[in-house]
C-alpha positions, 0 to 999 in steps of 0.5 A: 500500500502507498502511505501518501497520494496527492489528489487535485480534483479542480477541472471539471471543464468540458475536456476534463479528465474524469468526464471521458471514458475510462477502462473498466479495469482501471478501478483498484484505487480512486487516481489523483485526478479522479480519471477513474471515478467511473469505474472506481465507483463501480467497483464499490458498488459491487463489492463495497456496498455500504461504502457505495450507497454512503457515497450516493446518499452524501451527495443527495445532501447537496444535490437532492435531484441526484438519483444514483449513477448509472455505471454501465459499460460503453455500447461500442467500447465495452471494456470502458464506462462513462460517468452517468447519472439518473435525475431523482424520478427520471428514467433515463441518465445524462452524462457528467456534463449535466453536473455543475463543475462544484457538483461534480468536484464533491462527489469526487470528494465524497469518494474520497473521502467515503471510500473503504479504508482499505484504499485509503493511504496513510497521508492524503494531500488535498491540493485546492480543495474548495 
């Protein structure tokens, strides 16, 4: 285990990393930039349950129209997902576009910060948290 990681989750632009797809595979750990969050994400929900839904009811507490993320594999890239989300009592999901860039760089501290301990370093450096 690495005993420090130093995280800057501060573009959430429209090229941003953590906006794009990301291999599916690429889930052991949340990376410094959040380019994972997709799958990292899903791999909680899979095996980390609890840690999972506490992550999606923090970020109801800021942005009660969230339903849930959508975390499904890419139609023509099916070893990549995509950040999606479902809008609290909507059927269909939309991209991490629809999310304001302060929306977008909480859930990526919800993450984070909710994540099992076991993926957590000894030491977190949290470079311009807002």
């Amino acid at each position: 285990m690495i005993s420090w990681r130093r995280y800057h989750v501060h573009d959430t632009g429209a090229s941003a990393r953590v906006k794009q797809p990301c291999s599916l595979r690429d889930h052991r750990f949340l990376h410094a930039d959040a380019v994972n969050l997709a799958a990292f994400l899903w791999h909680l929900r899979e095996g980390h349950p609890d840690a999972y839904r506490a992550i999606v009811e923090t970020v109801r507490l800021v942005a009660p129209f969230f339903g849930d993320f959508v975390l499904e594999p890419q139609p023509r890239q099916p070893d990549h997902l995509m950040l999606e989300w479902r809008e609290h009592g909507a059927d269909g999901s939309v991209g991490p576009d629809a999310l304001s860039g302060g929306t977008l760089r909480f859930i990526c501290s919800a993450t984070l910060f909710l994540q099992p301990a076991a993926y957590l370093p000894a030491t977190m450096i949290i470079d311009e948290p807002e």
